[in-house]
N, C-alpha and C positions, 0 to 999 in steps of 0.2 A: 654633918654630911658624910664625915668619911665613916665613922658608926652605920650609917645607912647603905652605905654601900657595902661593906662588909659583909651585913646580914643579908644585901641581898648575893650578894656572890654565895653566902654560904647556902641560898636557898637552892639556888642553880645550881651549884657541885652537887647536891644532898637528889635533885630531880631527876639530873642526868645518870649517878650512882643509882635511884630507883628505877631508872629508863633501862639500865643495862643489866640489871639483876629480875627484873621483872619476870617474875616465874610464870607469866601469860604469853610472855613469849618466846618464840623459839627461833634462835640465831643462827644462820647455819653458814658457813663459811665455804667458797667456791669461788675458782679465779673466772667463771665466766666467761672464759677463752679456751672452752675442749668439747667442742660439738661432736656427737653428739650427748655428751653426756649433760653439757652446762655451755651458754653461749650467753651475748649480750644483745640485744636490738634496740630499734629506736620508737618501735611500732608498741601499741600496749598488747593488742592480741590477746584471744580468751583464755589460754593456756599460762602466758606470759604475768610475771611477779614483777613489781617495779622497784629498783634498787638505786633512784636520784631521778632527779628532776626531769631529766631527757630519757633516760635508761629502763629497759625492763630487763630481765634475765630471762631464760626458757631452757629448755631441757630434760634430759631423762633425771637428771638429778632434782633438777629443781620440780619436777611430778613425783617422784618419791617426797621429796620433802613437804610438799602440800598434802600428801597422804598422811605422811608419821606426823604434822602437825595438827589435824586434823583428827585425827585418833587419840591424839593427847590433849584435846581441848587445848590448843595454842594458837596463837597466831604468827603466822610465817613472819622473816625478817631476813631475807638473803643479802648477806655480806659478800661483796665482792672481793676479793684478798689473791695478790701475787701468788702464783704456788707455792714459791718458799716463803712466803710469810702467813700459811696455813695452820701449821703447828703452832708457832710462836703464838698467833693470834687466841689460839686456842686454848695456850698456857696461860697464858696473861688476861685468862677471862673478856678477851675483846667478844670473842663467839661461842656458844655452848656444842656447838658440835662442826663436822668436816662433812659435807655429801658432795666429794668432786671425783668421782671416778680413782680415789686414792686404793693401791692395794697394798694389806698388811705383810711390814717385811720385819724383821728381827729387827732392824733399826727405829724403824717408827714405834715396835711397842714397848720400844724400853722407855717412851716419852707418853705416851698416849694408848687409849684403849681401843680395842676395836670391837664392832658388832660381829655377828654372821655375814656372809658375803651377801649383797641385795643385786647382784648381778655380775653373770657368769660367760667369760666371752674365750677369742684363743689370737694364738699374736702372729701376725702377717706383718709382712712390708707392702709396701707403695714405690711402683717405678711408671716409670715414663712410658705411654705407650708403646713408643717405637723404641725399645731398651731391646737388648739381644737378654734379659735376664728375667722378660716376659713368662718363658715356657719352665723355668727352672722349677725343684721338689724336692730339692734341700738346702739345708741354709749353707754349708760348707762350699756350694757355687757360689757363692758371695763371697770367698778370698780376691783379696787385689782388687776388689771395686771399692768404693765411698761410701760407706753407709752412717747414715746423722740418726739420734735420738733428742729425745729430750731433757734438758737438762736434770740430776737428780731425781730421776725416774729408773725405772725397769726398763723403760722403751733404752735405754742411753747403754745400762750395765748391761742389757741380753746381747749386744753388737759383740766381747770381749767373746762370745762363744764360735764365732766363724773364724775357722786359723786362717791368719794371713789379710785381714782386713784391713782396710784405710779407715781407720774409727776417726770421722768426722768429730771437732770439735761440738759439742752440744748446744742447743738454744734453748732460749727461757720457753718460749712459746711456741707450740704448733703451728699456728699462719705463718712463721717465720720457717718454721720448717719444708712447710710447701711450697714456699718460694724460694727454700735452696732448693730444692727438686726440681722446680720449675725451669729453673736458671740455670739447671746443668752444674751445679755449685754441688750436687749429690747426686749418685748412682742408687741408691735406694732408703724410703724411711723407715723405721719402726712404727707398728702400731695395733691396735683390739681392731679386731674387724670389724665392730660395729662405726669407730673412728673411722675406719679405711671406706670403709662404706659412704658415707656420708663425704669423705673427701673426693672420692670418687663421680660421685653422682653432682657434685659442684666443679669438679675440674677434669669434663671427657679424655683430659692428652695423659690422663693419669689409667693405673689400671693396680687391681691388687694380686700378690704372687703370696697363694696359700702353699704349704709343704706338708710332703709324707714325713722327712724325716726334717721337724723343727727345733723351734727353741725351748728349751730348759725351766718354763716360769708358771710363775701363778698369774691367771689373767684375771683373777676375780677380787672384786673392790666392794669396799667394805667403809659402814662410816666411825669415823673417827670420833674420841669422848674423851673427856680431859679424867687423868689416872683419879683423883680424888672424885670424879662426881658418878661412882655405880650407882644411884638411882636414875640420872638419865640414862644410864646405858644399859639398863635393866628395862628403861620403859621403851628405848626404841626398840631394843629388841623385841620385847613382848608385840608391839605393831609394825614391826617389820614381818612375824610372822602372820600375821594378817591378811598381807599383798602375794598371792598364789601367782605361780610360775609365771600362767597366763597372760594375768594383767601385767607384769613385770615385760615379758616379751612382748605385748601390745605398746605400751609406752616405748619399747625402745622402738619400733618399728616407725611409732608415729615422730618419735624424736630426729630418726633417723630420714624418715620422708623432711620432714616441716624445716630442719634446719637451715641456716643463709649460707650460702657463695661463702669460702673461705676466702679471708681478706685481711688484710696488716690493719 
């Protein structure tokens, strides 16, 4: 009996090892909490990838990844993964690649590879309608107010460039962001204006405040590849150049319309 059990344990470690190495599939890794780039829902919807039994995922990320999986003769497999456990996940062979609105900064590629950028945007904040910081055009009017980011992100480090700030402690996650905003807990967030966009058009008491003279950063994101595997990141690149400006600007437009009500 206990011979029998053995072999079969060792059939299932040996199935699940060929489940997660299966070069038919393509793993892509996304915390599924940053509309509109990547979001979760409970609806399945034509656009929509199902990631567990109640759960579908949607997004501009996740339509690039049905494109680059699709070009590669793969089948999709969207992992849902904390943001900081993106990288790890990704080292540790949990997932073959990253498509969550990540952009490449000296830190990330000393761990990880990166493609060409798949989408190109410019960084705003987000205030309260009725804010006196509505009409402001540069970011140095944002000394002595509250300004929150997100944790381990650019959104969090571009706040150290306004002298004289209340650099709000950071949060793991966006909805939690907009309900400091909400709550008067912050005078303004970080964020891509395609984000601001999309938070806006779910929360009217919200408004975005773009500048002449802004922040300091790269706003373009790019997917992530684990340092030993350049043949996937050889191949997404080759079908990443595929997807023309166009369609890349249509997805986000349509990501940006379709996305849900930001909510905890």
């Amino acid at each position: 009996m206990k011979k029998l059990i053995a072999i079969l344990s060792l059939f299932l470690l040996c199935a699940c090892s060929n489940a997660e190495n299966d070069e038919n599939v393509l793993r892509v890794g996304m915390e599924c909490n940053y509309a509109p780039f990547n979001w979760t829902q409970i609806e399945e919807g034509p656009s929509a990838v199902q990631i567990s039994e109640v759960d579908y995922a949607d997004g501009y990320d996740v339509q690039i990844a049905k494109l680059l999986a699709e070009d590669l003769g793969k089948e999709l497999v969207i992992v849902k993964t904390e943001w900081d456990g993106l990288i790890p996940a990704l080292n540790a062979g949990q997932i073959d690649c990253i498509i969550a609105g990540m952009t490449e900064t000296p830190e990330r590629a000393k761990e990880v590879n990166f493609t060409s950028p798949y989408y190109q945007s410019e960084m705003v904040v987000i205030v309260r309608k009725d804010s006196e910081l509505v009409n402001i055009t540069d970011i140095q009017q944002l000394s002595g107010y509250k300004v929150l980011g997100q944790l381990n992100t650019t959104y969090d480090e571009i706040i150290d460039q306004i002298d004289g700030v209340v650099h709000l402690t950071p949060l793991s996650t966006y909805p939690r962001m907009i309900l400091s905003l909400t709550s008067g807990e912050a005078d303004a967030i970080t964020a891509e204006l395609p984000v601001a966009q999309g938070v806006v058009a779910a929360n009217p008491d919200l408004t975005i405040v773009s500048f002449e003279k802004g922040f300091i950063v790269d706003t373009s994101v790019s997917i992530a590849v684990a340092k030993d595997n350049t043949q996937l990141l050889n191949d997404l690149e080759a079908s990443l150049s595929k997807i023309s400006q166009d369609v890349r600007n249509v997805l986000m437009l349509d990501a940006t319309s379709n996305q849900p009500a930001v909510e905890e």
